[in-house]
N, C-alpha and C positions, 0 to 999 in steps of 0.2 A: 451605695455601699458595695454592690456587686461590679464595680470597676476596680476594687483594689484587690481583686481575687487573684491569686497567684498560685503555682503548683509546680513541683518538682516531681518527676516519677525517675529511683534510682532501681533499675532492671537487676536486682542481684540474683534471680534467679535465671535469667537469659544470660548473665553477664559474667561468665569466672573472673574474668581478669580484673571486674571491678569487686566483685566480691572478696577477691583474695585482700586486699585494699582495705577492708572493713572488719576483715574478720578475727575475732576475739580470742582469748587462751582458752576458750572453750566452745573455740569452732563455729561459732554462734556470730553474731553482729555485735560491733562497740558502740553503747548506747551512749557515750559519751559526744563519739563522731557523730552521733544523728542529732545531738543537740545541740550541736556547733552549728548546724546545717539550718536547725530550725532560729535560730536566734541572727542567724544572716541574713534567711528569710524572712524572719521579722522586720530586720532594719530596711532589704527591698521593699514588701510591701509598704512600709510608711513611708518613706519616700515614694513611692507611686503612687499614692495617696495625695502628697503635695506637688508632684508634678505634672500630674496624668496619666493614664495608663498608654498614652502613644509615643511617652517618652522613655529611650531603649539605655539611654547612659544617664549617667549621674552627672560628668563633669567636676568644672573644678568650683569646688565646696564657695571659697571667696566672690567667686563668679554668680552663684544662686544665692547667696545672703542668706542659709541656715544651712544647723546643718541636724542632725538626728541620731540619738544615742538610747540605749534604753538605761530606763530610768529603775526596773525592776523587772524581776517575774514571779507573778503571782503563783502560780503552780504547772507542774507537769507531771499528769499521771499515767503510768503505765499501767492500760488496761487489760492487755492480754499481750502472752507472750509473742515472743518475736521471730521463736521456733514452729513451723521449721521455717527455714529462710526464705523468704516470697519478695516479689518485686515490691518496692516501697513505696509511698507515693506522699509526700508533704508538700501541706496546704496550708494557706490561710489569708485571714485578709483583715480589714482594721473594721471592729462593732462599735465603736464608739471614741466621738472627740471630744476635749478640754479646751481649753482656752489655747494650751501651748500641748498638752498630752493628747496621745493616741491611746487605744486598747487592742494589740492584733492578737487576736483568737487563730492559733495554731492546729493542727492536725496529721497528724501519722498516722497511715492505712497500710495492710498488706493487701496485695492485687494479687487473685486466684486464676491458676489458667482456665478455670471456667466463666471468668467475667466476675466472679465474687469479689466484696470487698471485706475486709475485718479494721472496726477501728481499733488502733493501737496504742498511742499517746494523746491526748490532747491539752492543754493549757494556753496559757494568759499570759502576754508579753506587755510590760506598760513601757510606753516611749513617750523621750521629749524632745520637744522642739526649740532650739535653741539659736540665737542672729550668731553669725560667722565673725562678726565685729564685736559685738559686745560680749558676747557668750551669755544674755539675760535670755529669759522668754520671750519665744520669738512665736507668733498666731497662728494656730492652724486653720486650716479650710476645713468647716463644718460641713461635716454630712448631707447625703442628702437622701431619707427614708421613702420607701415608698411600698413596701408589703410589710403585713403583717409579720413577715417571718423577720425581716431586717426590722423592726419593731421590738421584734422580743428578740434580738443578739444586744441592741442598743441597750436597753433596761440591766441586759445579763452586763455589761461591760460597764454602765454605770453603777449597777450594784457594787461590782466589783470595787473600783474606786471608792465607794461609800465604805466599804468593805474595811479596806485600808486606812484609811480615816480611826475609823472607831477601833480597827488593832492597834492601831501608832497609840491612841490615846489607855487605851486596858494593855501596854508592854508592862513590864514587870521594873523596866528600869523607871517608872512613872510613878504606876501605882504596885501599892503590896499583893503580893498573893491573896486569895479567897481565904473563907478559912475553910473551906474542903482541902484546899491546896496544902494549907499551914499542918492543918492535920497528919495527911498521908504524908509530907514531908516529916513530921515529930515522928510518925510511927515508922518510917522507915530508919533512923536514927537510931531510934529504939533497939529497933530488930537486928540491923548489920551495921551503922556505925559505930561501932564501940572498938578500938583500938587490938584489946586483949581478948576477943572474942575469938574462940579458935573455932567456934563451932559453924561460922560461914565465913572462913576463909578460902573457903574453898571454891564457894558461889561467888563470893563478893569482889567488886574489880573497881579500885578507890577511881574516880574520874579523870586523877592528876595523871595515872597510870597509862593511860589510854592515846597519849599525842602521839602523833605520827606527822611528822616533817619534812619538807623537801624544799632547797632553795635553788635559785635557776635564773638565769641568764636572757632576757628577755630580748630577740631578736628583732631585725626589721624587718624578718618575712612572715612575721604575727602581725603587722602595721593595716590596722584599717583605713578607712577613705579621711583619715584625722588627724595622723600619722601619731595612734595611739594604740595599744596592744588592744586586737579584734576581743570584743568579749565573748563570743563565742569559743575560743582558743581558751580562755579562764575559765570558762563552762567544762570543757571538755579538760584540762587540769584538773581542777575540782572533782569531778565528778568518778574519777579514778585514783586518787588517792584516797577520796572516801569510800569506794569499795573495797579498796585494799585494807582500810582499817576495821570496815564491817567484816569481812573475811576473818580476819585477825581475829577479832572479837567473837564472832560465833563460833571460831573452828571450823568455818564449814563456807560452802559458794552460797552466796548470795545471789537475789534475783530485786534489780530494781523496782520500787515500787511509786516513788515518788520525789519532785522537786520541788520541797514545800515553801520555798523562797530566798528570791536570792535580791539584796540591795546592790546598787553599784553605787560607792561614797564618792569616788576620785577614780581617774583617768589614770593606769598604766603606762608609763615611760618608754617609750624603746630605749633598749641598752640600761634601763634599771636592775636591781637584783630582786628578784619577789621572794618570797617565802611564803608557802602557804603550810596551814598548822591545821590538821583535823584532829579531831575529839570526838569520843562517844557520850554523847550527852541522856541519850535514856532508852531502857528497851522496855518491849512487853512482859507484863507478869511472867515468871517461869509456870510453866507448863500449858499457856497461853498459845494457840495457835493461829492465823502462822506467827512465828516468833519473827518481833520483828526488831532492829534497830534504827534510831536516829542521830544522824550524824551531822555535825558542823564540821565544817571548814571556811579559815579565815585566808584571806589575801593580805598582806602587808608589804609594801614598798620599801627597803631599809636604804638609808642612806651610807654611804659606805665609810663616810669622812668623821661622822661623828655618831654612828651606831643608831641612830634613830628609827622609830620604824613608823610607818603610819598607813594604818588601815584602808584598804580598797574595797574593800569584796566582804560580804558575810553571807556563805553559801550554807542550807540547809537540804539534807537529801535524808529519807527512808529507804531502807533495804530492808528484804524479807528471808531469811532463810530457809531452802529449797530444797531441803531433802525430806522436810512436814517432820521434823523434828521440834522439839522446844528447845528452850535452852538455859540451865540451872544459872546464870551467871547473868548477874545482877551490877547498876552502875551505880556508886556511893559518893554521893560529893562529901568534898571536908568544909569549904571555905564556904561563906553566904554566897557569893557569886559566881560559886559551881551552883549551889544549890538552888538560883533562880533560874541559871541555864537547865540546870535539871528537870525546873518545872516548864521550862520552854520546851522543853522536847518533850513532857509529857502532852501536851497542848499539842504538839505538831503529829504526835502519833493518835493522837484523839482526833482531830480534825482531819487529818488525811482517811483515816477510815471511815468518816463520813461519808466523804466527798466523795471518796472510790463506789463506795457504798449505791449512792446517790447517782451516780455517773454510769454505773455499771446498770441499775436497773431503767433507766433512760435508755441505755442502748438496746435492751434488751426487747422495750416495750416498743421499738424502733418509732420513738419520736423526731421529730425531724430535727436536727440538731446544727443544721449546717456544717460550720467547720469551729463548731463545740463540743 
């Protein structure tokens, strides 16, 4: 396990002129560019994985007979802030193999001029491995354990997978809501659905209300090793239009909290049209601290000749608003199927603040964690 170890350190606090390069509308670092970065390094490390760690190029993909895409990410969360700006250091390496899947367990640190570390993102890359000829499942080269500590990353990474398993099966597009779920869905209906209610129009913000749009011209200097748009570049799309509609939406700067999943359906075109579509799908109770939102963004491919559009990408992100304010302004579906995305993001903001939860006092109690 500890050959697929890999590590980038970006010096932005030795480094202006790389810093200028990253730097955000609020002076700060674009967490979206560091996510590009870690889903690159995702795809190095699984490949190094399959080819060895003495191997420095890649080559040509036809040549090695597979080749490595990811298949998802399970999450990314932002543990501590990113302020003030300190050298960066991402890591990670692969805990666990499938038949054809990987699991690479990711890592963002700040480095202190006194030798300090601070961990700052961590998350879960799942990748596949696919024949260059066939495009089926193509075998990975299992593991090989040998401490107790790569013991329990393996378990963490297989859970994980299991993980996935049993969400695919409890989606909502499968089975119905709980009736906890059905409930607090009737009672909020009750409360601020009502058309002619003037008494929270003021709080309330119908779901339809909330898209925010942008279409775009997909070049071949996005072209990964596939000659298909890098998913990292769609990460980083993504991940800035849905800030902009959290902004929107609170009135106020947000502060990332989390990447609570993102599928890849289909493969990006070079020279295609994308259009990606965010929505506010659910926030925290008003007067709830921190107040927080959940946000989708979809990827869609349009075909130009006959208006069609067909889905890529289904990108899910948390933001927290950062002035410790709440926020009266509530998300209201009209249609059944705002209304089960609504209870998807109630799910995702319930579950992220577990996991922060959970993650954060692991670090505290400085358990060894590797690059988890």
């Amino acid at each position: 396990m500890h050959d697929t170890y890999s590590q980038i350190v970006l010096p932005f606090a030795s480094s202006p002129e790389l810093f200028e390069q990253y730097t955000n509308a609020s002076g700060g670092l674009r967490t979206g560019m560091l996510m590009e970065h870690l889903d690159s390094l995702a795809g190095s490390i699984a490949y190094k994985h399959m080819l060895g760690p003495s191997v420095e190029t890649l080559g040509r993909v036809q040549e090695r007979g597979f080749y490595i895409v990811t298949a998802s990410v399970e999450r990314l969360d932002m543990l501590a802030s990113l302020y003030p700006v300190r050298d960066t250091r991402l890591s990670g390496q692969v805990i666990y193999t499938g038949k054809s899947s990987m699991e690479v367990a990711v890592k963002m640190e700040a480095l202190g001029p006194d030798g300090g570390e601070e961990t700052l993102m961590l998350g879960r890359f799942s990748m596949v491995c696919r024949n260059a000829r066939t495009h089926k499942a193509h075998p990975v080269i299992p593991l090989i354990i040998r401490t107790p500590a790569e013991e329990a990353l393996y378990k963490i990474g297989e859970s994980s997978k299991d993980r996935r398993k049993y969400a695919a099966l409890q989606a909502l597009s499968r089975v119905p809501p709980s009736s906890a779920e059905a409930a607090e869905l009737h009672t909020t209906y009750l409360k601020c659905g009502q058309e002619d209610d003037s008494l929270v129009q003021s709080e309330r913000v119908w779901m339809g209300d909330t898209l925010l749009e942008k279409t775009m011209l997909m070049f071949p200097q996005e072209r990964n090793v596939h000659q298909k748009v890098f998913g990292g570049y769609l990460m980083r799309l993504t991940y800035e239009l849905g800030f902009a509609n959290a902004c929107f939406f609170m009135r106020s700067h947000v502060t990332f909290h989390s990447l609570d999943g993102i599928s890849f359906t289909q493969p990006v075109p070079i020279r295609s049209i994308l259009r990606l579509r965010s929505q506010i799908l659910h926030t925290s109770p008003p007067g709830e601290l921190p107040a927080t939102v959940h946000v989708r963004v979809v990827a869609s491919v349009v075909n130009v000749q006959t208006g069609h559009e067909e889905t890529t990408n289904d990108f899910r992100f948390t933001w927290a608003r950062d002035d410790g304010k709440s926020t009266p302004r509530i998300i209201v579906p009209k249609t059944y199927q705002e209304a089960m995305l609504w209870l998807e993001g109630k799910r995702a903001l319930e579950m992220g603040a577990q996991i922060r939860g959970r993650r954060i006092r692991a670090l505290e109690g400085e358990q060894p964690s590797c690059t988890m």
